[in-house]
Z-matrix of the N, CA and C atoms (Angstrom, degrees):
N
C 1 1.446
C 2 1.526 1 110.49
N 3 1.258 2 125.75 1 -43.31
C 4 1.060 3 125.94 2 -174.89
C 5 1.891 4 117.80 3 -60.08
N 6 1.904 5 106.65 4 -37.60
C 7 0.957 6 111.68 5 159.62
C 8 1.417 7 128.95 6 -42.16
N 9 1.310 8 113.59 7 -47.56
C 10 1.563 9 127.37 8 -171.79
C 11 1.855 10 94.80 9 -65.42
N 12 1.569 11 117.97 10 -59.93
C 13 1.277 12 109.61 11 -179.58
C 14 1.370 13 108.61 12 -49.55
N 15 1.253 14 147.24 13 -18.18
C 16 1.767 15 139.69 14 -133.49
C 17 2.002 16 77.00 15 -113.25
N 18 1.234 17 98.68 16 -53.51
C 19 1.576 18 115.92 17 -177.38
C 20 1.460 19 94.55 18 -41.45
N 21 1.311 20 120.24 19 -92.41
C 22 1.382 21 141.30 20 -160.44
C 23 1.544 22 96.68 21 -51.74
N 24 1.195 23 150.39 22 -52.41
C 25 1.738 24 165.74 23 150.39
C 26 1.708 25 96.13 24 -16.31
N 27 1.519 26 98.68 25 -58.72
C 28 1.713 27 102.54 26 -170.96
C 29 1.411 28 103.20 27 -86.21
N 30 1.554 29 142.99 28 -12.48
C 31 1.370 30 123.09 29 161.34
C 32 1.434 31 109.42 30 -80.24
N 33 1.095 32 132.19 31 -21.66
C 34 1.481 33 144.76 32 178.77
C 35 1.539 34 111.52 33 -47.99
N 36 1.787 35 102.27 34 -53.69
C 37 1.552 36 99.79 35 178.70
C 38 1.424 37 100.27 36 -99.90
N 39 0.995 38 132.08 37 -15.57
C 40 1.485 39 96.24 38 164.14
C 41 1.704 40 123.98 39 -78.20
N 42 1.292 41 105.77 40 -4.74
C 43 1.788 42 103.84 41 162.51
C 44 1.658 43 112.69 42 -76.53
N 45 1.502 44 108.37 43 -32.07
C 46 1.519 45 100.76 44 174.74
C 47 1.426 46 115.92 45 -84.68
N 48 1.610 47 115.98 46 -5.06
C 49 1.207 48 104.08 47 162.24
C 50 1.390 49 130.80 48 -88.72
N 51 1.255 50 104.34 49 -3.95
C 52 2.042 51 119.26 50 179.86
C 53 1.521 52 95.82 51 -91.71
N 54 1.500 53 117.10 52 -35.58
C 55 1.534 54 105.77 53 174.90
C 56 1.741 55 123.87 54 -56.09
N 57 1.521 56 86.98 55 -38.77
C 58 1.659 57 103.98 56 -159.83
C 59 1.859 58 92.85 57 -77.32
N 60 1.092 59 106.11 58 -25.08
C 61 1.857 60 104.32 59 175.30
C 62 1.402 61 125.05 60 -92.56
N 63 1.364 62 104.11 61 -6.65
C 64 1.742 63 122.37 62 -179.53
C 65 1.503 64 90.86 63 -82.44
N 66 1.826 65 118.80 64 -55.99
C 67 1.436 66 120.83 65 170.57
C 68 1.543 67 127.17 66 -43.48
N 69 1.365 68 99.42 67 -45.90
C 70 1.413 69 91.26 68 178.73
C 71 1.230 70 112.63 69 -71.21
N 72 1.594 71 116.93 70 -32.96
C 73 1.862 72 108.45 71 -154.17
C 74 1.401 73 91.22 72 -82.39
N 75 1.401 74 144.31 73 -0.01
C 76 1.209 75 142.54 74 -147.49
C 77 1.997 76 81.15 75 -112.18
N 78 1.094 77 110.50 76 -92.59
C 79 1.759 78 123.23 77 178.58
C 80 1.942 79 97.00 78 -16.05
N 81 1.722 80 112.25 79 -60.55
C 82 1.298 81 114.94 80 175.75
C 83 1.544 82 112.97 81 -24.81
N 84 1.578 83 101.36 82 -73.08
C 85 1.764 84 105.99 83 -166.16
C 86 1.530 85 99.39 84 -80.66
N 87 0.920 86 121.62 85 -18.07
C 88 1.976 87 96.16 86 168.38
C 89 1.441 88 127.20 87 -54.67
N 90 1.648 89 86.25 88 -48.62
C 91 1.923 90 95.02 89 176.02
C 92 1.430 91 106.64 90 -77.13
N 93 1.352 92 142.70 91 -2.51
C 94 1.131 93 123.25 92 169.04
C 95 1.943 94 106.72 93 -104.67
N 96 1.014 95 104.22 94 -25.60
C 97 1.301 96 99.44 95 172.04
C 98 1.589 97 114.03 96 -63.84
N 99 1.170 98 127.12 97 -26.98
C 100 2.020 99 122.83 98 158.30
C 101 1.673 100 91.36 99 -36.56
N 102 1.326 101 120.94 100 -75.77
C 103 1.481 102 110.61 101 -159.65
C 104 1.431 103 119.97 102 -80.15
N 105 1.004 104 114.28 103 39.93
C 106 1.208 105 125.71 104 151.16
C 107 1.663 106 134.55 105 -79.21
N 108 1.153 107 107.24 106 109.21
C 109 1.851 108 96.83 107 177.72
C 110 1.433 109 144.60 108 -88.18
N 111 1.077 110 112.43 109 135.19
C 112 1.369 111 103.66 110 178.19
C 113 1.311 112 150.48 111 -136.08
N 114 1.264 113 123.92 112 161.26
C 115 2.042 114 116.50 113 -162.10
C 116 1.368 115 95.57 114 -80.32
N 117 1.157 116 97.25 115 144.31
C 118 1.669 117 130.85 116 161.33
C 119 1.565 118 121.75 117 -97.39
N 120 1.226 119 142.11 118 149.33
C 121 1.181 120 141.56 119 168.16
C 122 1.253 121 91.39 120 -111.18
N 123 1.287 122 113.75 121 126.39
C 124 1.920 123 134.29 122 171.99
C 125 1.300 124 89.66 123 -69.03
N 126 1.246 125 104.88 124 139.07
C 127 1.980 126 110.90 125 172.90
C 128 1.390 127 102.31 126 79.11
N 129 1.272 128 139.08 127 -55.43
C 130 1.220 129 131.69 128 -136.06
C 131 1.128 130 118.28 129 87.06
N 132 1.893 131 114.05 130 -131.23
C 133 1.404 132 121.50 131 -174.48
C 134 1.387 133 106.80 132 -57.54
N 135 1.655 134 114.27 133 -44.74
C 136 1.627 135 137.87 134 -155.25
C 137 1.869 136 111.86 135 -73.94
N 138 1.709 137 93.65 136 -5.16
C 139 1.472 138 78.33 137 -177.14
C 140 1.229 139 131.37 138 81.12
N 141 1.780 140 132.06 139 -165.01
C 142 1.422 141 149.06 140 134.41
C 143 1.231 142 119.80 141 -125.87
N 144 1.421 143 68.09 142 98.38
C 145 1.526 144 137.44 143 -171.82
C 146 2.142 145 121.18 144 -103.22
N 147 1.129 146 110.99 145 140.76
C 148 1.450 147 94.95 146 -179.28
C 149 1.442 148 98.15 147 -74.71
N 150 1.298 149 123.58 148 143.04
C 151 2.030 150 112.58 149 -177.94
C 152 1.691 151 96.89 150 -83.47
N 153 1.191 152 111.51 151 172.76
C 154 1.236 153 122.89 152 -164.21
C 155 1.883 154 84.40 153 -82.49
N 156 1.539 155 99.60 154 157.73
C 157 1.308 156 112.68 155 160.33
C 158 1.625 157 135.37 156 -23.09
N 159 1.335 158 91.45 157 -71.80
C 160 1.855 159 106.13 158 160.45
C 161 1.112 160 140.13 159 -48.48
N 162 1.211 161 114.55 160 -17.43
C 163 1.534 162 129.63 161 -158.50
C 164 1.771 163 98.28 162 -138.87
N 165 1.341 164 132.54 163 34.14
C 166 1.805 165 153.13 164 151.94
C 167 1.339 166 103.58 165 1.46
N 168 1.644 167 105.43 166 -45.03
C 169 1.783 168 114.70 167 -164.45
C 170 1.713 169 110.78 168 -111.83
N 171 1.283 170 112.64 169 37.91
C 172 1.469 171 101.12 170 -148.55
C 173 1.298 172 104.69 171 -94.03
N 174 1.655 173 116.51 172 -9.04
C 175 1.917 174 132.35 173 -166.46
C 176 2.095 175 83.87 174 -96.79
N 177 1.598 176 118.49 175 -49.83
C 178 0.985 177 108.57 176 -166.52
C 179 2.058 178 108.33 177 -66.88
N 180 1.020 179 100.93 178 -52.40
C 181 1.576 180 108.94 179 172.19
C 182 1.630 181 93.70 180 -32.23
N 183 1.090 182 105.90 181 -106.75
C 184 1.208 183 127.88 182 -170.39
C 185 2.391 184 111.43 183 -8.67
N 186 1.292 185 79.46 184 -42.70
C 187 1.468 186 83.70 185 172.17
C 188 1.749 187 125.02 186 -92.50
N 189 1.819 188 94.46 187 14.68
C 190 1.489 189 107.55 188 -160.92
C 191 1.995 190 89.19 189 -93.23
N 192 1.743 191 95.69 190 -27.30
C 193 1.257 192 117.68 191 -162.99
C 194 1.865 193 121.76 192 -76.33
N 195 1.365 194 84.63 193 -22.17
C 196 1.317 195 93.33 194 172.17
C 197 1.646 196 113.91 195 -110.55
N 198 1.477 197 106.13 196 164.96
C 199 1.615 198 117.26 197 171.54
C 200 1.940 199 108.18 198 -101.46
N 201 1.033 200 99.12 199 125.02
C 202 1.633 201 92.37 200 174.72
C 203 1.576 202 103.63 201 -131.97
N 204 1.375 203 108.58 202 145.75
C 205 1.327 204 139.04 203 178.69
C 206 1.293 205 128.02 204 -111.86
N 207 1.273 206 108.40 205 139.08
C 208 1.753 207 109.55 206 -172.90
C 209 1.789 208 96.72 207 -62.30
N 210 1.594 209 79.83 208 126.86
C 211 1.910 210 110.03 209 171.43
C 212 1.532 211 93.30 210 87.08
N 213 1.110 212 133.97 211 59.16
C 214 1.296 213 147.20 212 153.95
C 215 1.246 214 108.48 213 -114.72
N 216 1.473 215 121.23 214 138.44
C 217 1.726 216 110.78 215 173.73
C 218 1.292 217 100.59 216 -119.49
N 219 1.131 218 97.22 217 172.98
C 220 1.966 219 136.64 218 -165.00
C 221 1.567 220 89.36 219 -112.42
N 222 1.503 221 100.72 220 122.72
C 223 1.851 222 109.07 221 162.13
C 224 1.659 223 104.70 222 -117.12
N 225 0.980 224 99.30 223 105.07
C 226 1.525 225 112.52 224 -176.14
C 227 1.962 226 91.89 225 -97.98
N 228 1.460 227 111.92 226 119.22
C 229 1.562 228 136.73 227 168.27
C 230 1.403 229 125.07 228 -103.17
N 231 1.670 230 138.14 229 96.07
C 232 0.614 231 110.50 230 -164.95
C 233 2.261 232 96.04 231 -159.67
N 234 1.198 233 94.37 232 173.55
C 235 1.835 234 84.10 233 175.71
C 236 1.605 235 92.84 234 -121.15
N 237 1.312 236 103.44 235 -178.88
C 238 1.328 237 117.48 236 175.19
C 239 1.459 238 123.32 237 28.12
N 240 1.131 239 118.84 238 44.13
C 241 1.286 240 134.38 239 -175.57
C 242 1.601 241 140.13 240 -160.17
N 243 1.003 242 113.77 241 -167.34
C 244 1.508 243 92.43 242 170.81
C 245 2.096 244 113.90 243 -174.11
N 246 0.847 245 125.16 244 -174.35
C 247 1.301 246 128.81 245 -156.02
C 248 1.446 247 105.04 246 -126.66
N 249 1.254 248 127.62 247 131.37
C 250 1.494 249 132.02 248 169.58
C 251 1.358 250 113.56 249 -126.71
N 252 1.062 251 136.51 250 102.48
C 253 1.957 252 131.89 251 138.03
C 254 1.489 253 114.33 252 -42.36
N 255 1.499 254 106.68 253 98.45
C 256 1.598 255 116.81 254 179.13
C 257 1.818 256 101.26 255 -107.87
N 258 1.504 257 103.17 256 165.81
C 259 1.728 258 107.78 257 156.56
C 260 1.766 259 116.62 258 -68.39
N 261 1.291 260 115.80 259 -174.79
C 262 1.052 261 136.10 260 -158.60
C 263 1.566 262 105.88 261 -79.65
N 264 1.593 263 107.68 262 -53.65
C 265 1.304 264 117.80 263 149.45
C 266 2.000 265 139.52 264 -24.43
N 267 1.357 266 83.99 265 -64.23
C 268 1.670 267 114.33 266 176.02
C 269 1.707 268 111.00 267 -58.26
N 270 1.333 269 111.98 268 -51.67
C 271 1.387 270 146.81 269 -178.18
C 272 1.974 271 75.07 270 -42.90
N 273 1.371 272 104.35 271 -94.01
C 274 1.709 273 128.07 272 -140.55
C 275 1.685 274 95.30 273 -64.57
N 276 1.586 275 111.65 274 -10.50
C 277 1.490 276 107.72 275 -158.90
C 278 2.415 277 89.92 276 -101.76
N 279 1.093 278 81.20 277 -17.36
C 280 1.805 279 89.78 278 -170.47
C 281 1.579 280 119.88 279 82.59
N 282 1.178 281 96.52 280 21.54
C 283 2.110 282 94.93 281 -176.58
C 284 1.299 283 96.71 282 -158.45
N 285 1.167 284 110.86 283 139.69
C 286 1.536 285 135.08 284 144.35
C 287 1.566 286 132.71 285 -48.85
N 288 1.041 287 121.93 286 107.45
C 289 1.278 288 136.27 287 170.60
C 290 1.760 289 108.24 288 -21.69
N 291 1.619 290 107.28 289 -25.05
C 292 1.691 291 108.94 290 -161.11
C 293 1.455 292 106.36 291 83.65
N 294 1.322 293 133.18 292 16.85
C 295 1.488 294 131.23 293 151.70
C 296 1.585 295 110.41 294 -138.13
N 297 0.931 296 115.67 295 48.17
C 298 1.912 297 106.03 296 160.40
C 299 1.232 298 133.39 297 -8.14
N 300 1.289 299 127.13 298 154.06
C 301 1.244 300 106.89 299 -164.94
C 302 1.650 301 80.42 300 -112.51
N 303 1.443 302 113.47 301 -13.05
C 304 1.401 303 108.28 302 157.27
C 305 1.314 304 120.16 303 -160.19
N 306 1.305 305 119.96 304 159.47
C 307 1.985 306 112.82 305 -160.52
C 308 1.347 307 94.05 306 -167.74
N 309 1.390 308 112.82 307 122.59
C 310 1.478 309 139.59 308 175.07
C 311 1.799 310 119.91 309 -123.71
N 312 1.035 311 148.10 310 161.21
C 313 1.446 312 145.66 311 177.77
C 314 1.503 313 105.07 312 176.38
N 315 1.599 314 116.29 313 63.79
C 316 1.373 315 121.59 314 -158.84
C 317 1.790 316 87.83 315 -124.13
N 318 1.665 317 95.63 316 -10.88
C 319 1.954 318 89.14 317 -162.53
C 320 1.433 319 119.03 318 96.91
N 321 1.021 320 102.11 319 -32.19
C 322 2.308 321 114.11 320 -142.89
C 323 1.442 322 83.93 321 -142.38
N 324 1.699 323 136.14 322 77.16
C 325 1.379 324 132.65 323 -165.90
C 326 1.652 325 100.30 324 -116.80
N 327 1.057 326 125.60 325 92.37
C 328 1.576 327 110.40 326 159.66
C 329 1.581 328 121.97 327 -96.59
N 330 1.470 329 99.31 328 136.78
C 331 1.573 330 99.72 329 -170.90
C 332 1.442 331 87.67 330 -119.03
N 333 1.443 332 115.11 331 166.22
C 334 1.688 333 153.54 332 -136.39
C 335 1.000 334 81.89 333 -131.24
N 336 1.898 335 142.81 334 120.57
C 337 1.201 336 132.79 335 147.06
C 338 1.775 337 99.31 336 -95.31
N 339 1.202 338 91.53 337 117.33
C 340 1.914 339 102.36 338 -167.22
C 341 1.561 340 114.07 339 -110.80
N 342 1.496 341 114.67 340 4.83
C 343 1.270 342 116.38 341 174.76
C 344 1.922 343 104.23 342 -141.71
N 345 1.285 344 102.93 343 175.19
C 346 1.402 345 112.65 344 165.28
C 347 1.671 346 101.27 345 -106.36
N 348 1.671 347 86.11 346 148.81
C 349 1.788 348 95.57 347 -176.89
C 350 1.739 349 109.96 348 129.93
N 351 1.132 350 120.42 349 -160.79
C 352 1.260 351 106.94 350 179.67
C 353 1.521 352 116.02 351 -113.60
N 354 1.337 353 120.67 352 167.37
C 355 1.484 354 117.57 353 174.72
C 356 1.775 355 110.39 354 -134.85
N 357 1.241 356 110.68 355 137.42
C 358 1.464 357 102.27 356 176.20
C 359 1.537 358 102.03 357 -125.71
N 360 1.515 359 84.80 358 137.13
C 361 1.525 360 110.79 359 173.28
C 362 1.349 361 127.81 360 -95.58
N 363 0.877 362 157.50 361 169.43
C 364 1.681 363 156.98 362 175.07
C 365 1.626 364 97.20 363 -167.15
N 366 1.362 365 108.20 364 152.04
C 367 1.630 366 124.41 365 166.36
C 368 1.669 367 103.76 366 -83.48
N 369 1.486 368 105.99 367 148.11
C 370 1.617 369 108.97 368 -172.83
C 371 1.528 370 116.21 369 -116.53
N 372 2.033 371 93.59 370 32.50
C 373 1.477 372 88.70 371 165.42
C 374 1.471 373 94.93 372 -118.29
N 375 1.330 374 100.46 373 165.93
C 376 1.719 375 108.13 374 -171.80
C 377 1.539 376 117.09 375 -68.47
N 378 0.709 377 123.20 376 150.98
C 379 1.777 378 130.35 377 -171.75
C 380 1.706 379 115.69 378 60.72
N 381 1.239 380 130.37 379 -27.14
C 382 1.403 381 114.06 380 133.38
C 383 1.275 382 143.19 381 -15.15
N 384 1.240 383 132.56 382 -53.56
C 385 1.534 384 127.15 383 175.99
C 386 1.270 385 106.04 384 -88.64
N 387 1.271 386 132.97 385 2.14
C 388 1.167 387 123.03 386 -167.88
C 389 1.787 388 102.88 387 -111.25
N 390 1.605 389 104.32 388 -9.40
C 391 1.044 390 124.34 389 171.64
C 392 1.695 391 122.83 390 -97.83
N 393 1.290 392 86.99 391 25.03
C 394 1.866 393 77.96 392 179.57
C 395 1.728 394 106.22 393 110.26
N 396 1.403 395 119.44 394 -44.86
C 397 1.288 396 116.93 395 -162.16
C 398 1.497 397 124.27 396 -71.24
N 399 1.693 398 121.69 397 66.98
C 400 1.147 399 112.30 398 -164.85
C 401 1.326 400 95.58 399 -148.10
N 402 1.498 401 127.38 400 173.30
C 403 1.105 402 121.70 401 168.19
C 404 2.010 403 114.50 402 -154.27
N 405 1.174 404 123.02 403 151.72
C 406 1.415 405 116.01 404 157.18
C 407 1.559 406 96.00 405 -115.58
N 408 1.455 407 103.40 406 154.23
C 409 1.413 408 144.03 407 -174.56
C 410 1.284 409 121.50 408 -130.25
N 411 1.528 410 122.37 409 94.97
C 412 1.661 411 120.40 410 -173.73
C 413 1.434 412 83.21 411 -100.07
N 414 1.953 413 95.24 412 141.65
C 415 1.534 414 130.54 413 -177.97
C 416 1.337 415 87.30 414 -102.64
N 417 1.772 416 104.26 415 138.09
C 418 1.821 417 92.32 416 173.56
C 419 1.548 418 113.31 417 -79.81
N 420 1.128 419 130.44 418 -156.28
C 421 1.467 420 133.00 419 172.40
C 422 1.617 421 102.56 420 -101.93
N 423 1.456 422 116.12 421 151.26
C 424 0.992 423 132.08 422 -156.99
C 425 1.764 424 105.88 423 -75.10
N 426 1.218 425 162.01 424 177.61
C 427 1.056 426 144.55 425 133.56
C 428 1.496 427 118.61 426 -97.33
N 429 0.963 428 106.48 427 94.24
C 430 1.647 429 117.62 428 175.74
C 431 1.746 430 126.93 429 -90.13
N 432 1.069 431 112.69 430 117.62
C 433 1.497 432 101.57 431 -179.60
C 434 1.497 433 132.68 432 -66.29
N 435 0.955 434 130.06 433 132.48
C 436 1.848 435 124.20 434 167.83
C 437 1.389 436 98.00 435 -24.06
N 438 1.442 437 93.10 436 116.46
C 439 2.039 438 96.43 437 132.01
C 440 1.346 439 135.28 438 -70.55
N 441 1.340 440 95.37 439 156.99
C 442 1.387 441 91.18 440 -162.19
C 443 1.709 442 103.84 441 -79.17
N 444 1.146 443 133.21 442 153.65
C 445 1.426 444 123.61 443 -169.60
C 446 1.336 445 123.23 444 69.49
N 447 1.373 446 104.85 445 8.03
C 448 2.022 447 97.57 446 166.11
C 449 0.877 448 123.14 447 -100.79
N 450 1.849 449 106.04 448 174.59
C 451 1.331 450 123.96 449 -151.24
C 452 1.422 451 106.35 450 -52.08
N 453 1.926 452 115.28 451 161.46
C 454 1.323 453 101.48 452 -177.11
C 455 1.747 454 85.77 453 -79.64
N 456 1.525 455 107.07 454 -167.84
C 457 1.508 456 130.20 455 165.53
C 458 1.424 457 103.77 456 -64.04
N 459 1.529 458 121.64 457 146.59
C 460 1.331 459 115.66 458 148.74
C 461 1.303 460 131.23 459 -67.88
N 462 1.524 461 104.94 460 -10.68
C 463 1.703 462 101.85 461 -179.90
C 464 1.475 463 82.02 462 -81.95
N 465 1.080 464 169.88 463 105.17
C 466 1.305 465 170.08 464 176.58
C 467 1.838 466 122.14 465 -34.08
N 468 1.754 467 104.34 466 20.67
C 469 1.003 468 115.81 467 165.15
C 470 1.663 469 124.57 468 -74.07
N 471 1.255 470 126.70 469 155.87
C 472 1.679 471 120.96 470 -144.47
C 473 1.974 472 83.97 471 -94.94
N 474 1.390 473 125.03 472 144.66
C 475 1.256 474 117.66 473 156.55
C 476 1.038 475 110.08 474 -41.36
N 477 1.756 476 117.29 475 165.07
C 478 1.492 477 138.84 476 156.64
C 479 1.228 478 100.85 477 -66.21
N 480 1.574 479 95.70 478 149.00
C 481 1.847 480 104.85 479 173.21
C 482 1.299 481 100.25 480 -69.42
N 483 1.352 482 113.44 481 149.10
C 484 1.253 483 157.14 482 168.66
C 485 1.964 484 118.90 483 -74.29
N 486 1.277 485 106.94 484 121.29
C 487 1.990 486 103.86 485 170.20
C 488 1.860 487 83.63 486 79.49
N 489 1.244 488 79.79 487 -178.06
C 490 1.446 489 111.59 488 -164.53
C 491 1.867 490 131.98 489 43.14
N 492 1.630 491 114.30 490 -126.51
C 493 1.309 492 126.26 491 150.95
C 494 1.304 493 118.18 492 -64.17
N 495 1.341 494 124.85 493 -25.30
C 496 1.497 495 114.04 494 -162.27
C 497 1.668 496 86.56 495 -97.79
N 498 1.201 497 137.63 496 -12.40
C 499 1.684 498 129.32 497 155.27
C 500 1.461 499 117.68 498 -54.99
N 501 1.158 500 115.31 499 -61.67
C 502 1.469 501 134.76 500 -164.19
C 503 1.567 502 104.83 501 -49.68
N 504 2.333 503 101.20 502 -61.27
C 505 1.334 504 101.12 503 169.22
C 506 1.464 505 138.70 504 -43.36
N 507 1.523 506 108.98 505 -57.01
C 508 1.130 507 123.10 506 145.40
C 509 1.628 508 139.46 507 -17.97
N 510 1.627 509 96.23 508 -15.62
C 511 1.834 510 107.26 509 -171.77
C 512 1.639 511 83.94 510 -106.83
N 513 1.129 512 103.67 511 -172.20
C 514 1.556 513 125.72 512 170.02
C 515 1.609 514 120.26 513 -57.89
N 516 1.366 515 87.71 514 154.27
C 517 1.292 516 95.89 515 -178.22
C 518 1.567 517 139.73 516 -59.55
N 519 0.792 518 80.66 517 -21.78
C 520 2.096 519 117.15 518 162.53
C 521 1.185 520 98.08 519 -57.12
N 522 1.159 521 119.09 520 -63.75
C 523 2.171 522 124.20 521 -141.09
C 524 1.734 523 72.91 522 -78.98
N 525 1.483 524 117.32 523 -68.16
C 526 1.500 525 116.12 524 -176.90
C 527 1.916 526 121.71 525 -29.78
N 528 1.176 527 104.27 526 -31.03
C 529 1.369 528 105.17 527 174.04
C 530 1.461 529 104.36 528 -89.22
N 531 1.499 530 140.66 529 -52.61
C 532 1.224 531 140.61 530 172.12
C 533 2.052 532 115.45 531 -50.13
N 534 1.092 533 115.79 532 -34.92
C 535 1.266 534 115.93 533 178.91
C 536 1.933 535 101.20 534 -80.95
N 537 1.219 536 108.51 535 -17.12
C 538 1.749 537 92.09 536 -176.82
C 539 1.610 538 105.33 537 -97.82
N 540 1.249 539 102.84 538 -38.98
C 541 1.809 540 98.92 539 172.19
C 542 1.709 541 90.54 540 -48.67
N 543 0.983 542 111.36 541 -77.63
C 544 1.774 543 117.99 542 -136.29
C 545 2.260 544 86.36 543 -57.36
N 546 0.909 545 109.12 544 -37.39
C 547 1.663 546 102.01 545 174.42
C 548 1.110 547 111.38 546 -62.39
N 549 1.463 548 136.63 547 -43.05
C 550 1.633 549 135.03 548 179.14
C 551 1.356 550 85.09 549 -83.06
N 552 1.247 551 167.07 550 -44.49
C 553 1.639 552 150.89 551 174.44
C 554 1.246 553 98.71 552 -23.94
N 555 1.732 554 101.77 553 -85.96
C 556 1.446 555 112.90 554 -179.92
C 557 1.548 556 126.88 555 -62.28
N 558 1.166 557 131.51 556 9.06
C 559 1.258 558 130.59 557 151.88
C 560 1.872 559 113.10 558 -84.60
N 561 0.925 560 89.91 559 -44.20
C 562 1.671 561 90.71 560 175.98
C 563 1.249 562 111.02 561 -58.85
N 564 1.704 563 117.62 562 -54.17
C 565 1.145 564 113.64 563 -172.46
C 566 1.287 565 123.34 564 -54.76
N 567 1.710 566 114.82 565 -46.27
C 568 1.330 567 125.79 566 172.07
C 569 1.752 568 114.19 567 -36.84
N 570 1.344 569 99.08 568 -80.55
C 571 1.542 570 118.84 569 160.99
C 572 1.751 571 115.19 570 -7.19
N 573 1.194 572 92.04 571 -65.65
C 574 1.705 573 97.66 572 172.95
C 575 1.558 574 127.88 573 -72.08
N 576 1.397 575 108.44 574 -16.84
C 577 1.767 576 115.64 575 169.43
C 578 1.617 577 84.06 576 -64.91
C-alpha cells in the first residue's frame, strides 16, 4: 500500500510539474510574441488604389486604424503604378522632388517601417495624389528600458526602477494583464502543493 501511495505521490508531482512548465512556456511566448512583427496590406481588399471620390481620406483612415511598430512592413498591391516615400513637404505639395526617399513600381511593393515617426506616401503617377492616393503612417515609439546608469530626468524626478515587475508594468497594457494572471496562476498553484 504504501507503494501505491509513493506511486500516486510521484504522479502527483510530476502533474504539477508539467503544469508549472505549461505556465511558464505559455507566460514565455506571450511576452515574446509583443515583439513580433507584422505585414499590413495598405487598403485592405482595395489595395493602392485611387479611393473613390467620397471617401478623399480613405488610405489615411485606414492607417488611422491600425497600430504599427518599428520593423513592421507595408504591402502596398497594385498595377500600373507605383509607390514613393516623400518628405512632409512633397507629401502636402503631391510630387516628388525627383529623388524619393523611396520609389517602387514592381506591383508586389513591401516597405520596412524601420524607424518611429511618420512616413508619407504618395502614388508616382501623375494625377493620383492629387486624387486621394496618398497616405501618412505614424510608427509608434519603441519601448526601451532604462539603462542602467543614466542620466537623471531634467524634471529632476528619479527614473523608474529597472528589471523585474516594475519592467513588465512599465510595458503595455497587455504584458500588465499577462504578468498578473500568470502571478495569481503561480500563486494558486504554489498554494495548492
Amino acid at each position: 500500500m504504501a507503494t501505491t501511495c509513493s506511486s500516486s505521490s510521484s504522479s502527483w508531482s510530476l502533474t504539477r510539474v508539467a503544469v508549472a512548465a505549461w505556465l511558464c512556456a505559455a507566460v514565455f511566448s506571450l511576452h515574446f510574441s509583443a515583439a513580433v512583427s507584422n505585414e499590413f496590406s495598405v487598403g485592405g481588399d482595395k489595395g493602392w488604389v485611387i479611393p473613390k471620390e467620397d471617401n478623399p481620406q480613405f488610405y489615411n483612415d485606414w492607417a488611422s486604424q491600425n497600430r504599427f511598430k518599428v520593423d513592421d512592413t507595408l504591402k502596398f498591391e497594385y498595377r500600373k503604378d507605383s509607390v514613393l516615400e516623400v518628405s512632409k513637404e512633397e507629401y502636402e505639395k503631391c510630387r516628388s522632388s525627383g529623388h524619393p526617399i523611396f520609389f517602387d513600381n514592381r506591383e508586389h511593393t513591401s516597405f520596412k517601417l524601420d524607424r518611429s515617426g511618420l512616413f508619407y506616401f504618395i502614388s508616382g503617377v501623375s494625377g493620383h495624389c492629387e486624387r486621394s492616393q496618398k497616405m501618412i503612417v505614424k510608427v509608434l515609439e519603441t519601448e526601451n528600458p532604462p539603462q542602467p546608469g543614466g542620466n537623471q530626468p531634467a524634471d529632476g524626478n528619479s527614473p523608474p526602477a529597472s528589471g523585474g515587475a516594475a519592467a513588465v508594468l512599465r510595458g503595455s497594457p497587455v504584458r500588465f494583464v499577462f504578468f498578473s494572471v500568470s502571478l495569481l496562476g503561480s500563486t494558486i498553484f504554489i498554494n495548492a502543493m
